[in-house]
C-alpha positions as CSV (number, residue, x, y, z in Angstrom):
1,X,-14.2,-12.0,-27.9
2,X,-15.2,-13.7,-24.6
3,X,-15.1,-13.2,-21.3
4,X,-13.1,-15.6,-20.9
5,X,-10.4,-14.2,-23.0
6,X,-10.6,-11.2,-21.4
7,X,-9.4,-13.3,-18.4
8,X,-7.2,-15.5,-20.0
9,X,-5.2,-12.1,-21.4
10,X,-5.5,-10.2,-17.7
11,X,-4.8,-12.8,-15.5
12,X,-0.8,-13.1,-16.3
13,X,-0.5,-9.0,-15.9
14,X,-2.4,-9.3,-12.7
15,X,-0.1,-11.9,-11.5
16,X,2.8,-10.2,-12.6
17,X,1.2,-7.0,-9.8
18,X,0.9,-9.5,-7.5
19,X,4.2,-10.8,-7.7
20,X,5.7,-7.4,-7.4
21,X,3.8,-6.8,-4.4
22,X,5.0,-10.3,-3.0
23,X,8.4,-8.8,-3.7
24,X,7.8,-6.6,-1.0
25,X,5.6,-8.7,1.3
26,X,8.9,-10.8,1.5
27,X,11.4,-8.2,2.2
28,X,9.5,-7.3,4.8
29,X,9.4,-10.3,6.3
30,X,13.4,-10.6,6.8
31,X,13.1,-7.4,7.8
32,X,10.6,-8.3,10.5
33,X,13.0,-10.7,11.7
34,X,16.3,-8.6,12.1
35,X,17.6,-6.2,14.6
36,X,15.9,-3.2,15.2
37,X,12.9,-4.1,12.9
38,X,11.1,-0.8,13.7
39,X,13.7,1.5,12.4
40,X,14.3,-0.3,10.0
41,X,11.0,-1.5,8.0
42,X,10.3,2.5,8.4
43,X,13.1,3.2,6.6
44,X,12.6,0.7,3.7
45,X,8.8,2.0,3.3
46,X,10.6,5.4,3.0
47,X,13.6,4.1,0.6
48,X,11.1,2.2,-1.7
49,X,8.2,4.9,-1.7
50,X,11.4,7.5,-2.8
51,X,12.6,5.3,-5.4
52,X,9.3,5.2,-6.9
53,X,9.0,8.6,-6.8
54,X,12.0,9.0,-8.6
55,X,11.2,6.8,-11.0
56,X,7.6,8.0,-12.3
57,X,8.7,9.3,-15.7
58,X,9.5,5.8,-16.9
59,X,6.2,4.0,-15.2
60,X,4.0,5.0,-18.0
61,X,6.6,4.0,-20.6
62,X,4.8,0.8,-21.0
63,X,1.4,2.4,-21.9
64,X,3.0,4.9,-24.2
65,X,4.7,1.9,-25.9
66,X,1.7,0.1,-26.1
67,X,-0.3,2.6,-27.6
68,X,2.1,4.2,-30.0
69,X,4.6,1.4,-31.2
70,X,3.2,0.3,-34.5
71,X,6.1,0.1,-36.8
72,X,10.2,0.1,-37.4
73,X,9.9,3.9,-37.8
74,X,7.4,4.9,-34.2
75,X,9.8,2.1,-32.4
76,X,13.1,3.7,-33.4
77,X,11.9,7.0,-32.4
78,X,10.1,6.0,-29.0
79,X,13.4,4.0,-28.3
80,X,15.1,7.0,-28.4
81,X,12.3,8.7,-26.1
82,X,12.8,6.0,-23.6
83,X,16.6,5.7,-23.1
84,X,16.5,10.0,-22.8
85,X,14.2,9.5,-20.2
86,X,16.1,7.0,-18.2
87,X,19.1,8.9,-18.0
88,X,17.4,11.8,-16.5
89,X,15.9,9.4,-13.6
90,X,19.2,7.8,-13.2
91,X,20.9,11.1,-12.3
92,X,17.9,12.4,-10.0
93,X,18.8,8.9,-8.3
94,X,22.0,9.5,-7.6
95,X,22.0,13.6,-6.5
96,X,19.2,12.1,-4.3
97,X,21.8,9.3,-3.0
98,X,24.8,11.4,-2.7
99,X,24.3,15.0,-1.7
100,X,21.9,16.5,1.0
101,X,19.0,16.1,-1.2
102,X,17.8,13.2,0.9
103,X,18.5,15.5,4.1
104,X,16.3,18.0,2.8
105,X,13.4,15.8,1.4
106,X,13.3,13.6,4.3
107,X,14.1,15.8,7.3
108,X,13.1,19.4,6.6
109,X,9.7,18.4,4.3
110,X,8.7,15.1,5.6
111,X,10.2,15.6,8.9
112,X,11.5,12.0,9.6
113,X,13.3,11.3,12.8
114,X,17.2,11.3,12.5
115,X,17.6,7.7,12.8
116,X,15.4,6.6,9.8
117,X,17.0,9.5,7.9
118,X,20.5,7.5,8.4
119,X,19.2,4.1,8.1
120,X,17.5,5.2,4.4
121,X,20.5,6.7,3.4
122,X,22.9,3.4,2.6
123,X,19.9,1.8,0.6
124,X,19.7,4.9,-1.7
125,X,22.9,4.7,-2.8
126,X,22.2,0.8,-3.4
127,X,19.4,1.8,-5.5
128,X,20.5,4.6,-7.9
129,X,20.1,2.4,-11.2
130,X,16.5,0.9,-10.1
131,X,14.9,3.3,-12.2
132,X,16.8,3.2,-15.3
133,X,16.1,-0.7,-15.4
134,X,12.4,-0.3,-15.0
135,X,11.7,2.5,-17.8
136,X,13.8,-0.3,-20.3
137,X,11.7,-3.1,-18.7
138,X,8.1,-1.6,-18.8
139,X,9.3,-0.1,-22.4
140,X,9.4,-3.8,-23.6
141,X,6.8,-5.1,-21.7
142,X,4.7,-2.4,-23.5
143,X,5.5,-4.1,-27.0
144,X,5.0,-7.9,-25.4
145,X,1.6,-7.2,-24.2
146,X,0.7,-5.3,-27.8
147,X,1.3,-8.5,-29.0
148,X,-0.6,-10.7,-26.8
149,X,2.5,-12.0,-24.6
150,X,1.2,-11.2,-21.4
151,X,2.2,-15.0,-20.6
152,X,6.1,-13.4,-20.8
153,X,5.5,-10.4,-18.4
154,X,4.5,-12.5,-15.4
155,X,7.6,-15.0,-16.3
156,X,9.7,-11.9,-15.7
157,X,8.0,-10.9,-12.6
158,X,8.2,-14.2,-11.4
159,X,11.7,-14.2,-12.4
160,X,12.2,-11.2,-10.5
161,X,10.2,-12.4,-7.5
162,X,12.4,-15.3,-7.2
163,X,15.7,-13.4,-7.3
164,X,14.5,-10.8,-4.6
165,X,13.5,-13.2,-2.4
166,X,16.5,-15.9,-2.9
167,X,18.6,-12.5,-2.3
168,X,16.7,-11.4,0.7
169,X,16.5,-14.4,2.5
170,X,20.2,-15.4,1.6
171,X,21.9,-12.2,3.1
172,X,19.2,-12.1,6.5
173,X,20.8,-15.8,7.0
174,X,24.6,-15.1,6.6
175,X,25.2,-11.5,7.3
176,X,24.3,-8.7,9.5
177,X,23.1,-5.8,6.7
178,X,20.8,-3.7,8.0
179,X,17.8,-4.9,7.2
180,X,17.0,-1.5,4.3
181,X,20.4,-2.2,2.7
182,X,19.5,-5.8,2.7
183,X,16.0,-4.9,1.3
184,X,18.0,-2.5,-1.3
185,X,20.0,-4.9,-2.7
186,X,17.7,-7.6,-3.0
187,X,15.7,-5.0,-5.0
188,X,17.9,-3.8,-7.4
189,X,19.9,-7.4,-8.2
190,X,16.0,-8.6,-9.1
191,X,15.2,-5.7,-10.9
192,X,18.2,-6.1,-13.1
193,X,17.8,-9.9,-13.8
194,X,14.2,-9.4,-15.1
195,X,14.8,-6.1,-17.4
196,X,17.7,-8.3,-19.0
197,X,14.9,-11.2,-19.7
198,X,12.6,-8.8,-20.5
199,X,15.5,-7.9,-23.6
200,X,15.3,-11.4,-24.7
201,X,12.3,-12.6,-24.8
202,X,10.9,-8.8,-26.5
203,X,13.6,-9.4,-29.4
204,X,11.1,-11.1,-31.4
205,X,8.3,-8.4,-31.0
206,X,10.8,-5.8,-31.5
207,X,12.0,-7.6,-34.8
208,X,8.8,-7.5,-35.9
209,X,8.3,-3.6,-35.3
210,X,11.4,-3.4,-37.2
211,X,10.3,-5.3,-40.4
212,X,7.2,-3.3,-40.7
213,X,7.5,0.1,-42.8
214,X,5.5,3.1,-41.9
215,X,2.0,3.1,-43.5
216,X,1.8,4.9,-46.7
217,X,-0.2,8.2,-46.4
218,X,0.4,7.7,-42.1
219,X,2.2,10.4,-40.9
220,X,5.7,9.6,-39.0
221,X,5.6,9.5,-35.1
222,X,7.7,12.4,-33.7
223,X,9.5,13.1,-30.8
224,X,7.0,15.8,-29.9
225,X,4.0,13.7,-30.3
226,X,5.3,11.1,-28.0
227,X,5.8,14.1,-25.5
228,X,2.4,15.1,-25.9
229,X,1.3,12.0,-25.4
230,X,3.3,10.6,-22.4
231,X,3.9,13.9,-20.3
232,X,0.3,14.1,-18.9
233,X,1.0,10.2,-18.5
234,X,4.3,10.9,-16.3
235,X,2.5,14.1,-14.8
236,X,-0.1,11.6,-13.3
237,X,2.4,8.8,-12.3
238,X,4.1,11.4,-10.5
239,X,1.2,13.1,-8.6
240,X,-0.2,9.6,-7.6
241,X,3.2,8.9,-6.1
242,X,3.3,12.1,-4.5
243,X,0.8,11.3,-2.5
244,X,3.1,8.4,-0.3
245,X,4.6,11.5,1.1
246,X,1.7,13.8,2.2
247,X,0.3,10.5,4.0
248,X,4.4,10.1,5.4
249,X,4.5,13.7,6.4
250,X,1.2,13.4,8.2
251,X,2.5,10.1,10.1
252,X,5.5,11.8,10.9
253,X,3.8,14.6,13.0
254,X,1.8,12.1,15.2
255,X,3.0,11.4,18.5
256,X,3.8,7.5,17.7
257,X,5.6,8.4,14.5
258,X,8.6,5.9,14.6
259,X,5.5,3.2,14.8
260,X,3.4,4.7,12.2
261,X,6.0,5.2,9.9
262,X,6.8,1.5,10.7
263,X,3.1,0.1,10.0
264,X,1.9,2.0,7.1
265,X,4.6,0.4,4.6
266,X,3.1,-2.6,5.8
267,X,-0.6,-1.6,5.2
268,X,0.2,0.2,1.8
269,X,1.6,-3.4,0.6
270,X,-1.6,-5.6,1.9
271,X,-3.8,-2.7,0.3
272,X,-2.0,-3.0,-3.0
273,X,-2.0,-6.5,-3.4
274,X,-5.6,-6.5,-3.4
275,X,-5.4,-3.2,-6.0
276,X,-2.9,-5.2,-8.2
277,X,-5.5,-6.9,-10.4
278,X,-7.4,-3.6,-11.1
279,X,-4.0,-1.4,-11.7
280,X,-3.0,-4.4,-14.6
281,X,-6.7,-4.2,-16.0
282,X,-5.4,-0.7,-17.6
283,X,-3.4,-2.2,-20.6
284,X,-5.9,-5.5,-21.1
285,X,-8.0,-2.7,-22.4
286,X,-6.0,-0.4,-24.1
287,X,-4.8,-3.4,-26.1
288,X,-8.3,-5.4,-26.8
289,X,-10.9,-2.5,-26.7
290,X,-11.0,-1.7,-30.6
291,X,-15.1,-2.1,-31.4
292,X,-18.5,-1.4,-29.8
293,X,-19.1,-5.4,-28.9
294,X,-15.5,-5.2,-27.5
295,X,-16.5,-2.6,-25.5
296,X,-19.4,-3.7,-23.5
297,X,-17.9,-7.4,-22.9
298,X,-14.5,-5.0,-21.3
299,X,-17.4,-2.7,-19.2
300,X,-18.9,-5.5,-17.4
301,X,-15.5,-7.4,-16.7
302,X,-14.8,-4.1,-14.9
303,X,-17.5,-4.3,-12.8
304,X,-17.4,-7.8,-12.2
305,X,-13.8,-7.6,-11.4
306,X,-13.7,-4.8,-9.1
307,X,-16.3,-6.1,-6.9
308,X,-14.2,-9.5,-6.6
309,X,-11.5,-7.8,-5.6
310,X,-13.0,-5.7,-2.9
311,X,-14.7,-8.6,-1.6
312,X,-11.5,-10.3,-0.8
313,X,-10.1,-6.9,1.2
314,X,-13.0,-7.6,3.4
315,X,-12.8,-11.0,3.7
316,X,-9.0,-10.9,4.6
317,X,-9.2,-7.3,6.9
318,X,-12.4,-8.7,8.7
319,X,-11.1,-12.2,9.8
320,X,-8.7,-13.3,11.8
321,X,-6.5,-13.6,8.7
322,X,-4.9,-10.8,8.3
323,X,-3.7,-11.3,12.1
324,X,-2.4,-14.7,11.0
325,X,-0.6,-12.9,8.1
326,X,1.0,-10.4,10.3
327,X,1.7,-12.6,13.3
328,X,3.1,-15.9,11.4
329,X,4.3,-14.4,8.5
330,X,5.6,-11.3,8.4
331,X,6.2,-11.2,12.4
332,X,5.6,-7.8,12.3
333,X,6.1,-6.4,16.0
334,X,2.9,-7.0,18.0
335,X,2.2,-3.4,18.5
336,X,1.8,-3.0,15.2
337,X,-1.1,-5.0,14.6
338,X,-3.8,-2.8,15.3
339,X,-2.3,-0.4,13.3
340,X,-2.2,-2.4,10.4
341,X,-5.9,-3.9,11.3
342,X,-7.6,-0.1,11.2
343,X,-5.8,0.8,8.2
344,X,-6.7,-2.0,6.2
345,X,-10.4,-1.7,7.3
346,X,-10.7,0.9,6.5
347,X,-9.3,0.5,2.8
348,X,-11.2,-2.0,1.4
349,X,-13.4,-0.2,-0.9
350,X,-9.8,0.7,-2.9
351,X,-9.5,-2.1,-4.9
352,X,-13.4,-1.6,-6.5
353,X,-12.1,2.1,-7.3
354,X,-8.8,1.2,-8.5
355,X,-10.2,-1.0,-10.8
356,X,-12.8,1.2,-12.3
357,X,-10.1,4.2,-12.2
358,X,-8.2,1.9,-14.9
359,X,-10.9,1.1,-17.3
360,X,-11.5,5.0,-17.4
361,X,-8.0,6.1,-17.7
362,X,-7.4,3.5,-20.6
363,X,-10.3,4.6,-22.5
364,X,-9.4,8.2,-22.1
365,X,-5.6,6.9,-23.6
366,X,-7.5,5.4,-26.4
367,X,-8.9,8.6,-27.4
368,X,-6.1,10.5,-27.3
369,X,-7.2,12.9,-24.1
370,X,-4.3,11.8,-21.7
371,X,-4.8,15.6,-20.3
372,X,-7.7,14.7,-18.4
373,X,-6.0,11.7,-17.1
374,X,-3.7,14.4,-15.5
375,X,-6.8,16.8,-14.5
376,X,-8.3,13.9,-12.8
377,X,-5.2,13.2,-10.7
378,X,-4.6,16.3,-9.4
379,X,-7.9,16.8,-8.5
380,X,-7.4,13.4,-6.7
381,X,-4.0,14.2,-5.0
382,X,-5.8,17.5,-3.5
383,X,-8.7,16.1,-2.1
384,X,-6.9,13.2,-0.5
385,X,-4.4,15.7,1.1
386,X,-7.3,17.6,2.0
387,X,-9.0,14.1,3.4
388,X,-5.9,12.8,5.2
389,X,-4.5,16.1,6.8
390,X,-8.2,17.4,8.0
391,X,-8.7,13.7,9.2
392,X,-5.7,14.4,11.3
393,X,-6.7,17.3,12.5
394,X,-10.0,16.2,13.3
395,X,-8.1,13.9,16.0
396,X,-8.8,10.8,13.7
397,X,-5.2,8.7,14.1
398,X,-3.1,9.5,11.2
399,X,-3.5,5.4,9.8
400,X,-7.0,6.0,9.4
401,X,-6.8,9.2,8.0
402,X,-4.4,8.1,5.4
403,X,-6.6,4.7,4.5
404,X,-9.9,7.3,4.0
405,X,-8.0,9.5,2.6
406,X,-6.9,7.4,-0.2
407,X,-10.2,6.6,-0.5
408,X,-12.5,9.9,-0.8
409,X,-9.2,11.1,-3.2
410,X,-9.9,8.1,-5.3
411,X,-13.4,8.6,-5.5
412,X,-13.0,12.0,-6.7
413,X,-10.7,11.2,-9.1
414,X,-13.0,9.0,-10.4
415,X,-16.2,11.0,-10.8
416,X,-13.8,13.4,-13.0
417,X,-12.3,10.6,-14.9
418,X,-15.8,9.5,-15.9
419,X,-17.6,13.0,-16.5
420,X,-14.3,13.6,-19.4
421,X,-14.9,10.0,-20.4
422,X,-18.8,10.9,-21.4
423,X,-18.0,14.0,-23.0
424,X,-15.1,12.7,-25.3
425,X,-17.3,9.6,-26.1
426,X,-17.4,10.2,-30.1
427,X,-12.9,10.4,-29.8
428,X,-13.3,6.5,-28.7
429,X,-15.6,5.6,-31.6
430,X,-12.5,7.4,-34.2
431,X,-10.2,5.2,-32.3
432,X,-12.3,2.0,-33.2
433,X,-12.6,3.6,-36.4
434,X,-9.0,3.8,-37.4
435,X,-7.7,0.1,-35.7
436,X,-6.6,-1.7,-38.7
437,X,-5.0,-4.6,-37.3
438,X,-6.8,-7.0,-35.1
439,X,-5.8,-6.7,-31.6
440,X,-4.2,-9.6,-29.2
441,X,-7.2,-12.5,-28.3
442,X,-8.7,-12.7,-31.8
């Protein structure tokens, strides 16, 4: 293996990230240019950041798919897993969307002003089968990238892309939608067309799980196993998200709240477009890191990659690109430009960590010791709390605090993840041990 296979197999996951986060960039945009743009891009940051909430049991379903799908008997019974998992999201979707859940969350803990709380409200009902149709879609996508497909996923994100933004555009034209039920449904039509791709063009991965027979003398993947294995997984997916809200709660309690509220959706978005290549370098290796030489070719790519990235975050939050972006393109309201300037500043060490924070976690998946992953992440989630609400108190504006505080939490994390990495070195070398088919990019 090559560097240059390792790129050729990341580079369609990382532009299926960046599509995603496109998704959004574009949304915005119409949003930008509607009626009351203020009210409403804060309440489409808060609708999307609480539909990913909701929805962090099935993100992981793609790495515990990856990982454990080996034959007709694991698929069968991590099929099952999946579908039971989506039905429990789908029904937190809708008590969220139709009883005074969303009151609750958004006004008595976050503390959201009245009007966003009303103007989220129509979107979440919009929304309530979002997450059931990503748990099937990342479940599948798990099996295509096992096989070396990665060409497929960023079809369907681009797929997707092209429906949420033909949607989005189309009804900011011709109607008069509030711009976060606009947003909602251009989310949820996209979401739908690429998890029903994502069923066709798995079917010949999944036949293939289903004409292999379990391994004589392996034992039979159980229900409890793939607990044990993906809990810590959805534990960490769900403190990670988690932290949208502290940083939403903070905003809300500064005096410009409505315009905080307003820029940080906006910020998170540029910030994770620059992360997206790091967060899709977690399944390149889980799926190609099987031997020692395998292993230092993946280390240096990490390095090498997180660097790049970071070095773009500076290069667009230090020039006057980023005020291009926000003037022309998404016409955000002038006064939240320098908003959106500090907070990107001050983020751009994020996608170096984010990158480096992927490489761990996957290696730490390969061995089997997903409860560190978990360990890690709360560690993470406290100190950036910690970081964001003391920043705040400090008088530091609550933008800044959040962009730091993302960062000293991530470092954290980090220095965790790699201390449980070094000490569970020999479970890795089993792993390499017990790989007895060749992996994708042979």
């Amino acid at each position: 293996m090559s560097y240059r296979k390792v790129l050729v197999f990341w580079l369609p996951l990382a532009l299926s990230w960046l599509l995603m986060t496109f998704e959004g960039l574009l949304i915005q945009g119409v949003i930008g240019r509607k009626p009351d743009a203020e009210t409403q891009l804060a309440a489409f940051g808060l609708l999307f950041s609480l539909s990913v909430l909701i929805e962090t049991p099935v993100i992981m379903l793609l790495a515990t798919s990856n990982a454990l799908s080996r034959d007709r008997q694991s698929f069968r019974m991590l099929w099952r897993f999946m579908m039971s998992v989506n039905i429990v999201v789908v029904a937190i979707a809708a008590l969220m969307a139709f009883t005074p859940l969303l009151d609750f969350y958004l006004g008595a803990l976050l503390k959201v002003p009245d009007q966003i709380i009303e103007a989220t409200r129509p979107g979440m009902k919009i929304m309530i089968l979002w997450g059931g149709f990503i748990g099937y879609r990342r479940f599948h996508q798990g099996l295509m990238i096992r096989a070396g497909n990665t060409r497929y996923v960023a079809y369907g994100t681009a797929l997707r892309a092209l429906v949420s933004g033909s949607v989005a555009v189309g009804l900011g034209a011709i109607t008069t939608l509030a711009g976060a039920v606009t947003g909602a449904i251009a989310l949820i039509l996209a979401m739908a067309a690429e998890a029903l791709y994502t069923y066709f063009v798995s079917r010949p991965d999944v036949k293939r799980l289903l004409e292999t027979p379990l391994a004589a003398g392996k034992r039979a993947l159980t229900q409890r196993d793939a607990l044990r294995f993906h809990l810590p997984l959805a534990a960490t997916s769900l403190i990670t998200i988690l932290v949208s809200p502290v940083i939403e709660r903070g905003l809300a309690s500064m005096p410009d709240a409505a315009q905080s509220l307003a820029a940080w959706p906006v910020i998170f978005t540029i910030l994770l477009i620059t992360r997206s290549g790091g967060i899709a370098y977690q399944e390149v290796v889980i799926s190609l890191n099987d031997n020692e030489a395998r292993h230092r070719i993946l280390r240096n790519f990490t390095i090498r990659l997180g660097l790049a990235l970071s070095l773009i975050t500076t290069v667009f939050a230090f020039t006057p690109a980023i005020l291009f972006y926000l003037g022309a393109i998404l016409q955000a309201p002038a006064h939240l430009h320098e908003l959106a300037l500090i907070g990107a500043q001050a983020g751009i060490l994020l996608p170096l960590l984010t990158t480096l924070q992927s490489y761990l976690r996957a290696l730490l998946m390969l061995s089997h010791r997903t409860g560190a992953i978990y360990r890690a992440i709360v560690g993470g989630f406290l100190l950036t709390a910690a970081a964001v609400w003391g920043g705040i108190g400090l008088g530091w504006h609550g933008i800044l605090a959040a962009s730091l505080g993302l960062t000293i939490g991530m470092t954290g994390e980090l220095a965790y993840l790699y201390l449980s990495y070094r000490r569970g070195h020999a479970a890795l070398r089993l792993h390499w041990q017990s790989s007895v088919a060749p992996s994708p990019g042979n």
